[in-house]
VOZAGU-176539 format. One record per atom (N, C-alpha, C, O): atom name; residue number from 1; x, y, z; residue in three letters. Coordinates in nm, 2 decimals. Example, Ala and Ser with C-alpha at 12.3 -4.5 7.8 and 13.67 -1.06 7.14 Angstrom:
{"N" 1 {1.32 -0.57 0.78} "ALA"}
{"CA" 1 {1.23 -0.45 0.78} "ALA"}
{"C" 1 {1.32 -0.33 0.78} "ALA"}
{"O" 1 {1.42 -0.33 0.85} "ALA"}
{"N" 2 {1.28 -0.22 0.71} "SER"}
{"CA" 2 {1.37 -0.11 0.71} "SER"}
{"C" 2 {1.29 0.00 0.79} "SER"}
{"O" 2 {1.34 0.11 0.80} "SER"}
END
This chain:
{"N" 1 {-1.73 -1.17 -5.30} "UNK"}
{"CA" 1 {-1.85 -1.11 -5.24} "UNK"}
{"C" 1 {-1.85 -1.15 -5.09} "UNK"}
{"O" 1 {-1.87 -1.27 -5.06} "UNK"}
{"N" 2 {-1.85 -1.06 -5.01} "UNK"}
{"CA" 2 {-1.94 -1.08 -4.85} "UNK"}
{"C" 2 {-2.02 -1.12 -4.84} "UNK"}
{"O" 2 {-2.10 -1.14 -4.93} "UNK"}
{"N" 3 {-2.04 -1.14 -4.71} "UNK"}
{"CA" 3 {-2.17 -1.17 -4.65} "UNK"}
{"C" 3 {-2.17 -1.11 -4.50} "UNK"}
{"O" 3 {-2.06 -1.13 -4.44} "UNK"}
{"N" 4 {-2.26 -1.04 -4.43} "UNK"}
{"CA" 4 {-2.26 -1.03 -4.31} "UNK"}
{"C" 4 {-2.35 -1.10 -4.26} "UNK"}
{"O" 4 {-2.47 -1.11 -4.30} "UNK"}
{"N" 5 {-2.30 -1.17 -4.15} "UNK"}
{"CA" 5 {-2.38 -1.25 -4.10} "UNK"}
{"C" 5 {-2.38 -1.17 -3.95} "UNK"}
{"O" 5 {-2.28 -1.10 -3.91} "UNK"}
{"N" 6 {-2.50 -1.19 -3.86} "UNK"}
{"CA" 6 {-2.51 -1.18 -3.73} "UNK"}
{"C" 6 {-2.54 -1.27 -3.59} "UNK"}
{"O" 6 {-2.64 -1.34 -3.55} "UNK"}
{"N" 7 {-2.43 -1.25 -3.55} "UNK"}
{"CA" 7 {-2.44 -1.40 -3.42} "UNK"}
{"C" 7 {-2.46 -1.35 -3.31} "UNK"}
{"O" 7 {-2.38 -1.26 -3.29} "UNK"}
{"N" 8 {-2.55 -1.38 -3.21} "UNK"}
{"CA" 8 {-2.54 -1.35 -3.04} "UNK"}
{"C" 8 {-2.46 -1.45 -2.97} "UNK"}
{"O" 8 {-2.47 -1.57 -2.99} "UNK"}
{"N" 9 {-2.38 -1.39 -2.90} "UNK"}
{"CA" 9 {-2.29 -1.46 -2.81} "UNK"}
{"C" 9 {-2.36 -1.38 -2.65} "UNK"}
{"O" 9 {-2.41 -1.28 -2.61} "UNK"}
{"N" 10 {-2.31 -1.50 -2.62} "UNK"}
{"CA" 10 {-2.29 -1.47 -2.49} "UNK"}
{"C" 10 {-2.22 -1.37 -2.37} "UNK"}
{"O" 10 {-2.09 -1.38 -2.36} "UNK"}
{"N" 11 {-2.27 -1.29 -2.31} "UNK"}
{"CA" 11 {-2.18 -1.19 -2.24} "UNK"}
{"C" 11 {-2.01 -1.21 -2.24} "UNK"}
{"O" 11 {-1.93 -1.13 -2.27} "UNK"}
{"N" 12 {-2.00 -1.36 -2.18} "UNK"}
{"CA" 12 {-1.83 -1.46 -2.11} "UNK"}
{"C" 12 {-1.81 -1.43 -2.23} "UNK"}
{"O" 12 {-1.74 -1.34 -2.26} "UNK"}
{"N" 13 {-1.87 -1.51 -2.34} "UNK"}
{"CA" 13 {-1.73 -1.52 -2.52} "UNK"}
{"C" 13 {-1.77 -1.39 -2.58} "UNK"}
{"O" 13 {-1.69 -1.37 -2.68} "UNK"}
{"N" 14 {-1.85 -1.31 -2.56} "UNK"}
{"CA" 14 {-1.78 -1.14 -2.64} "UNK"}
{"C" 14 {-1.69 -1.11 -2.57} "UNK"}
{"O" 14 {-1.59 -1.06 -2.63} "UNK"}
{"N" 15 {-1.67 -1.10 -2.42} "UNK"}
{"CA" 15 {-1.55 -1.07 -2.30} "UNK"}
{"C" 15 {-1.44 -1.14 -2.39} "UNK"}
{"O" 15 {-1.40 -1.07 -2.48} "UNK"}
{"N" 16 {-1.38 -1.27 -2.40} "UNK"}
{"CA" 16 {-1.34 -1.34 -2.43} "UNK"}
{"C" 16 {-1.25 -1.29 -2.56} "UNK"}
{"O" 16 {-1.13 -1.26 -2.56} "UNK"}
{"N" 17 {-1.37 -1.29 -2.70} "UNK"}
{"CA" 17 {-1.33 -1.25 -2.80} "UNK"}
{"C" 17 {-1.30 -1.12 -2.79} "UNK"}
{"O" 17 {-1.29 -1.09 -2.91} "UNK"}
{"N" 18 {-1.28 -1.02 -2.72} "UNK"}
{"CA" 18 {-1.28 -0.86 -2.72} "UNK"}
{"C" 18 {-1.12 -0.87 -2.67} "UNK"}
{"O" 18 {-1.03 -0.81 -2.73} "UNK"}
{"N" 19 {-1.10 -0.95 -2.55} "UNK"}
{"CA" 19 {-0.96 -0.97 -2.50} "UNK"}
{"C" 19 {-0.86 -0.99 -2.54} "UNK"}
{"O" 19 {-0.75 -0.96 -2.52} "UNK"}
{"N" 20 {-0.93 -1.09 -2.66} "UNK"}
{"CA" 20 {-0.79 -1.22 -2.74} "UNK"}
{"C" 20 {-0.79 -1.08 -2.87} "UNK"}
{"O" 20 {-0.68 -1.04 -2.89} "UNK"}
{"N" 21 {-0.87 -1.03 -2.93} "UNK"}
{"CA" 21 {-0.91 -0.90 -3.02} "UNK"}
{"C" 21 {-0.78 -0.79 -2.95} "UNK"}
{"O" 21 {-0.68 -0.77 -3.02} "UNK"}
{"N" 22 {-0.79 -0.76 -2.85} "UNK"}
{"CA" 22 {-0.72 -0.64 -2.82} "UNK"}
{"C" 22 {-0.55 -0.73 -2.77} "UNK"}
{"O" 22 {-0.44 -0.68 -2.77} "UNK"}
{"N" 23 {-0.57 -0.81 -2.75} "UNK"}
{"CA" 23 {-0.44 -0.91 -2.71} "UNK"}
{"C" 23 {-0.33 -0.92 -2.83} "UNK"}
{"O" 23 {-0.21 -0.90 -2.83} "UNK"}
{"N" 24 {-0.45 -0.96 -2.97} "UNK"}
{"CA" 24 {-0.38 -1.05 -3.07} "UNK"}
{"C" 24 {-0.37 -0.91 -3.18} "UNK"}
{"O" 24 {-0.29 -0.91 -3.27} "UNK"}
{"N" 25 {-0.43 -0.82 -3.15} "UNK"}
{"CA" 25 {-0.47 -0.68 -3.26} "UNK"}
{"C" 25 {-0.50 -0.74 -3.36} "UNK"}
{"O" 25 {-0.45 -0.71 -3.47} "UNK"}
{"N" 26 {-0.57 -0.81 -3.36} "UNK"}
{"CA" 26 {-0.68 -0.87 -3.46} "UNK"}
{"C" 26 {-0.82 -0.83 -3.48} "UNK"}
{"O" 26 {-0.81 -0.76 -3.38} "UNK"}
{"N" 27 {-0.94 -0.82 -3.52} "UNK"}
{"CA" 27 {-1.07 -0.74 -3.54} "UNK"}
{"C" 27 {-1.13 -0.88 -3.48} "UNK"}
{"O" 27 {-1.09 -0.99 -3.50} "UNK"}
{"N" 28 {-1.21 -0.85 -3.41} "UNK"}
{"CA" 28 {-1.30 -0.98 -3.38} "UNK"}
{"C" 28 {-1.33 -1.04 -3.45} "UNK"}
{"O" 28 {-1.30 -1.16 -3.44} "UNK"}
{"N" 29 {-1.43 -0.98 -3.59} "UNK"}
{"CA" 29 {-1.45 -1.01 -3.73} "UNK"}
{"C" 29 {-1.34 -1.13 -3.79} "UNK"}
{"O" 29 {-1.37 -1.24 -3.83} "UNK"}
{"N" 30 {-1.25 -1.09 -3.77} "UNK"}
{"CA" 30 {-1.09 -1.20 -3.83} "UNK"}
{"C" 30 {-1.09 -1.28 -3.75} "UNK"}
{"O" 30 {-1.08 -1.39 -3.81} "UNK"}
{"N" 31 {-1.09 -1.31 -3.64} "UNK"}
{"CA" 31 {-1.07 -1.42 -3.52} "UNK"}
{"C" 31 {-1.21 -1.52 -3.56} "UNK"}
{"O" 31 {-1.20 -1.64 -3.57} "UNK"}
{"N" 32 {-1.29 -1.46 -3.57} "UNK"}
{"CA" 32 {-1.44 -1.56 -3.58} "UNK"}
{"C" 32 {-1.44 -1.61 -3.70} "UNK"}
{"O" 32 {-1.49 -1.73 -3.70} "UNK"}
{"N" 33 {-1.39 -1.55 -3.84} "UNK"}
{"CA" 33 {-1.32 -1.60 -3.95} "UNK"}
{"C" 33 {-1.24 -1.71 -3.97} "UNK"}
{"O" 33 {-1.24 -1.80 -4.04} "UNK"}
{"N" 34 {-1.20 -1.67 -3.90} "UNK"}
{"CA" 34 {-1.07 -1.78 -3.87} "UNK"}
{"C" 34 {-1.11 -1.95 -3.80} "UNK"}
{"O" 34 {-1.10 -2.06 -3.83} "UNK"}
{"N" 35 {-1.16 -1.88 -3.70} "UNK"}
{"CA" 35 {-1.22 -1.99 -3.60} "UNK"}
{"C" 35 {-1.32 -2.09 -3.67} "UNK"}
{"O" 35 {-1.32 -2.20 -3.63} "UNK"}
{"N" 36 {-1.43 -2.03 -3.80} "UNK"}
{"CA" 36 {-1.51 -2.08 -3.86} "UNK"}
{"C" 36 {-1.43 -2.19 -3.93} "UNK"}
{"O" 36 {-1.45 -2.31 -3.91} "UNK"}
{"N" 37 {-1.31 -2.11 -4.03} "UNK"}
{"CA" 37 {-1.27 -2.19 -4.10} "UNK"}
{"C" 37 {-1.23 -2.33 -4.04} "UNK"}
{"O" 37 {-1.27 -2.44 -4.09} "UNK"}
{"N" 38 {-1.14 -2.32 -3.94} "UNK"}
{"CA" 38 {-1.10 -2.38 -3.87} "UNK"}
{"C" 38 {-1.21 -2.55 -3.82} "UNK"}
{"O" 38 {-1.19 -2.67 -3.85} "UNK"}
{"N" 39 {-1.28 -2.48 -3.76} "UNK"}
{"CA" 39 {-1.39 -2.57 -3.75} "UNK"}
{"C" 39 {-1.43 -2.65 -3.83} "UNK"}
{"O" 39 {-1.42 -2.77 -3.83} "UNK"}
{"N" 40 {-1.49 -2.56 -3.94} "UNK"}
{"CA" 40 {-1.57 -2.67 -4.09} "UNK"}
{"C" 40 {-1.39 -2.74 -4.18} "UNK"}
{"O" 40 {-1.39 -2.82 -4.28} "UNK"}
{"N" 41 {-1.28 -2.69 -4.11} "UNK"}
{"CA" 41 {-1.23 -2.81 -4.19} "UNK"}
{"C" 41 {-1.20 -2.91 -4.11} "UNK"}
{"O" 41 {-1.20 -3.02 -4.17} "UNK"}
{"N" 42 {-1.17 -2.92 -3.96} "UNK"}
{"CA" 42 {-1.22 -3.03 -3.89} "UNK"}
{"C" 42 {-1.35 -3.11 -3.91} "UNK"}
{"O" 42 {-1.36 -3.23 -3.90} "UNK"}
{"N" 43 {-1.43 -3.04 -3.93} "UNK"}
{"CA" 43 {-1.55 -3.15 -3.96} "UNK"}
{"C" 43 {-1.56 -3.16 -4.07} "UNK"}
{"O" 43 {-1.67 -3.19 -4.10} "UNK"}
{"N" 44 {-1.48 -3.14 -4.17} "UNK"}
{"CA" 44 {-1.46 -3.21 -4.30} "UNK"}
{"C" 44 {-1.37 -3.33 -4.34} "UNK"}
{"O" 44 {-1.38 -3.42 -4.43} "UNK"}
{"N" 45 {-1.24 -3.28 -4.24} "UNK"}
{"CA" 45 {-1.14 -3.40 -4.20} "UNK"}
{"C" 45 {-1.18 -3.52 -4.14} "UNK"}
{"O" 45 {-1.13 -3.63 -4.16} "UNK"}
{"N" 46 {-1.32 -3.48 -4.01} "UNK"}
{"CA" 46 {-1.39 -3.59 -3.97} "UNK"}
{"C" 46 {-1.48 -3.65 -4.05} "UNK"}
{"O" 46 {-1.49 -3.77 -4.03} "UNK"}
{"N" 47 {-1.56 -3.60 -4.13} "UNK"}
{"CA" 47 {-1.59 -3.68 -4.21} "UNK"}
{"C" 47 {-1.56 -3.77 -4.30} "UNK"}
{"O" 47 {-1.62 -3.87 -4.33} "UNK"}
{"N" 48 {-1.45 -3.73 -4.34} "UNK"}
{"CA" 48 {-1.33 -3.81 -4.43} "UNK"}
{"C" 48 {-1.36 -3.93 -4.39} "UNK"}
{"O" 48 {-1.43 -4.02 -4.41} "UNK"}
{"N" 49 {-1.24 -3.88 -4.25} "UNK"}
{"CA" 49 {-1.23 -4.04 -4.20} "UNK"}
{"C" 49 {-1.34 -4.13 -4.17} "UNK"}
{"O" 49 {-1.34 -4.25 -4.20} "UNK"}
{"N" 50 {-1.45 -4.07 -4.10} "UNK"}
{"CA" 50 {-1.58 -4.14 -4.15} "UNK"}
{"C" 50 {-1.61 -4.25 -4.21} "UNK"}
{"O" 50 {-1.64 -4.36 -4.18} "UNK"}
{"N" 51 {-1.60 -4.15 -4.34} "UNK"}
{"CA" 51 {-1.61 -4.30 -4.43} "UNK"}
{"C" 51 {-1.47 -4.37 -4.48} "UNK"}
{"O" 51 {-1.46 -4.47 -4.55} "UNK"}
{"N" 52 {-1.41 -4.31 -4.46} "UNK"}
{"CA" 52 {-1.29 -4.43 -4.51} "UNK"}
{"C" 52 {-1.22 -4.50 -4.37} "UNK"}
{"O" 52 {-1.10 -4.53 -4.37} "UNK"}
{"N" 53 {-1.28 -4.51 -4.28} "UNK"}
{"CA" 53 {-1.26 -4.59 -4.12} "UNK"}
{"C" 53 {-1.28 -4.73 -4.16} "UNK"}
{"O" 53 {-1.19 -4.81 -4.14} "UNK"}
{"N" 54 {-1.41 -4.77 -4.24} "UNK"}
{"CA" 54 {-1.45 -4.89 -4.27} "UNK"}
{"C" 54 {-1.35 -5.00 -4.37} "UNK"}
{"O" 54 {-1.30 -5.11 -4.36} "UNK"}
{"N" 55 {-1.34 -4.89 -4.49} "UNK"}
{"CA" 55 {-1.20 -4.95 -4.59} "UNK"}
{"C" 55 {-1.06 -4.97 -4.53} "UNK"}
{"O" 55 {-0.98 -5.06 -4.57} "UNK"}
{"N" 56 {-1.04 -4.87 -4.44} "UNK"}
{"CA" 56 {-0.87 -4.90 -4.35} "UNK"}
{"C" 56 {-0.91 -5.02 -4.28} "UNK"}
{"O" 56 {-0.84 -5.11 -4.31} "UNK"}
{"N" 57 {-1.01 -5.05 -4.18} "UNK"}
{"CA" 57 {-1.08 -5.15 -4.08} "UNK"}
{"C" 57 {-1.04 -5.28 -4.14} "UNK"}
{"O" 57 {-0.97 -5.36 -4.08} "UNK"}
{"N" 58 {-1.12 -5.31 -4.30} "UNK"}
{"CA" 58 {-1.11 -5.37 -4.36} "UNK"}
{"C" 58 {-0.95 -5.43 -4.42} "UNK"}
{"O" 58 {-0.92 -5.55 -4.45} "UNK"}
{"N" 59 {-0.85 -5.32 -4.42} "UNK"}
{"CA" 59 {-0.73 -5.35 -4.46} "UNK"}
{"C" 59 {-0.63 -5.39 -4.31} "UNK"}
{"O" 59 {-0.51 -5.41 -4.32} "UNK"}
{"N" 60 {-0.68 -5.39 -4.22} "UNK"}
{"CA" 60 {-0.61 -5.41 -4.11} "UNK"}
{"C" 60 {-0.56 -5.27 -4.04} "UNK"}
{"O" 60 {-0.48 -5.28 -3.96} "UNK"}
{"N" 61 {-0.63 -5.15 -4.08} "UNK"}
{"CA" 61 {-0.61 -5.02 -4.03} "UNK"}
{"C" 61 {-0.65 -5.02 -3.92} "UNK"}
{"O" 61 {-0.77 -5.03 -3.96} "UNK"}
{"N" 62 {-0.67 -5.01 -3.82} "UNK"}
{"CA" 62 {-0.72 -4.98 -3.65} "UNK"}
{"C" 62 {-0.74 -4.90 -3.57} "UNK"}
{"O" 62 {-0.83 -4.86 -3.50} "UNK"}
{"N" 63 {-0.55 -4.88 -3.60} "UNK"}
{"CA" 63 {-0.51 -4.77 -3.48} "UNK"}
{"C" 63 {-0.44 -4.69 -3.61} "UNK"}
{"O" 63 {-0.41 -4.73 -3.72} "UNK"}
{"N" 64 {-0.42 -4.52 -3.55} "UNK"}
{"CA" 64 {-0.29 -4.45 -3.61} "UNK"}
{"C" 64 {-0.16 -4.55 -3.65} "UNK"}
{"O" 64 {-0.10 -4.56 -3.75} "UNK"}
{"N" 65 {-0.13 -4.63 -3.49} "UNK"}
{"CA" 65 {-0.02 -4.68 -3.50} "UNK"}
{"C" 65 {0.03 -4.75 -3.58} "UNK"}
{"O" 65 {0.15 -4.75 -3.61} "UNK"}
{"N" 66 {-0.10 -4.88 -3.65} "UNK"}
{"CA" 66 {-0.13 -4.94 -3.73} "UNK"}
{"C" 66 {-0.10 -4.87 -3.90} "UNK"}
{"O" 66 {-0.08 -4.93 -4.00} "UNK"}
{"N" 67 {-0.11 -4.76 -3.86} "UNK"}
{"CA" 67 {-0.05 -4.69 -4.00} "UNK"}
{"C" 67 {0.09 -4.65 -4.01} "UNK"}
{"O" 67 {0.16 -4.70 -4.10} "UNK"}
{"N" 68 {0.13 -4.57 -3.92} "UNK"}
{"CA" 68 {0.21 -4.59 -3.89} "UNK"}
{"C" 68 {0.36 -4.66 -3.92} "UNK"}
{"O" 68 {0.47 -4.63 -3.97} "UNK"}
{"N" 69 {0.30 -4.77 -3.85} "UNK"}
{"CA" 69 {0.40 -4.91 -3.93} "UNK"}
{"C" 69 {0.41 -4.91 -4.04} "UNK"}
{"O" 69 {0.51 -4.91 -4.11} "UNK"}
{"N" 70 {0.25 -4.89 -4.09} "UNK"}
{"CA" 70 {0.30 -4.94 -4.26} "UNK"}
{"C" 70 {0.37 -4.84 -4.33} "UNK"}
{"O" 70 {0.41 -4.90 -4.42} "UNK"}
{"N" 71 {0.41 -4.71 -4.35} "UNK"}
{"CA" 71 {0.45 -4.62 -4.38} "UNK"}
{"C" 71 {0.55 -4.60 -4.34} "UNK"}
{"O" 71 {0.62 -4.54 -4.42} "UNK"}
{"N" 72 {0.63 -4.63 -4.20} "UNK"}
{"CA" 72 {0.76 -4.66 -4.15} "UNK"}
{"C" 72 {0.86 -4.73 -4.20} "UNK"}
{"O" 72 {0.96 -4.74 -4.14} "UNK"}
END
């Protein structure tokens, strides 16, 4: 099932989205789709780490690099 939802943009990002739309021959509709997704799974991946920052912290996790090694 859909949903339509309705968003106001700003004059610059409909320009923007209308460009990359006729650029990419993609529907605006699909690009903002896309872009959504995109987003909420970055701030789902950041949340992650979030909370598991403290348990790596705890194991000597720090840096990426710090993992890294151990997986190397």
């Amino acid at each position: 099932m859909e949903t339509t939802l309705t968003v106001r943009l700003p004059s610059d990002l409909n320009q923007q989205l209308d460009a990359l739309s006729r650029r990419t021959h993609r529907s605006a509709s699909e690009l903002v789709r896309e872009s959504l997704r995109r987003y909420i799974a970055s701030e789902q991946i950041a949340a992650v780490r979030k909370m598991t920052m403290p348990l790596a912290e705890a194991q000597g996790f720090v840096t990426d690099e710090d993992i890294f090694k151990a997986v190397s």
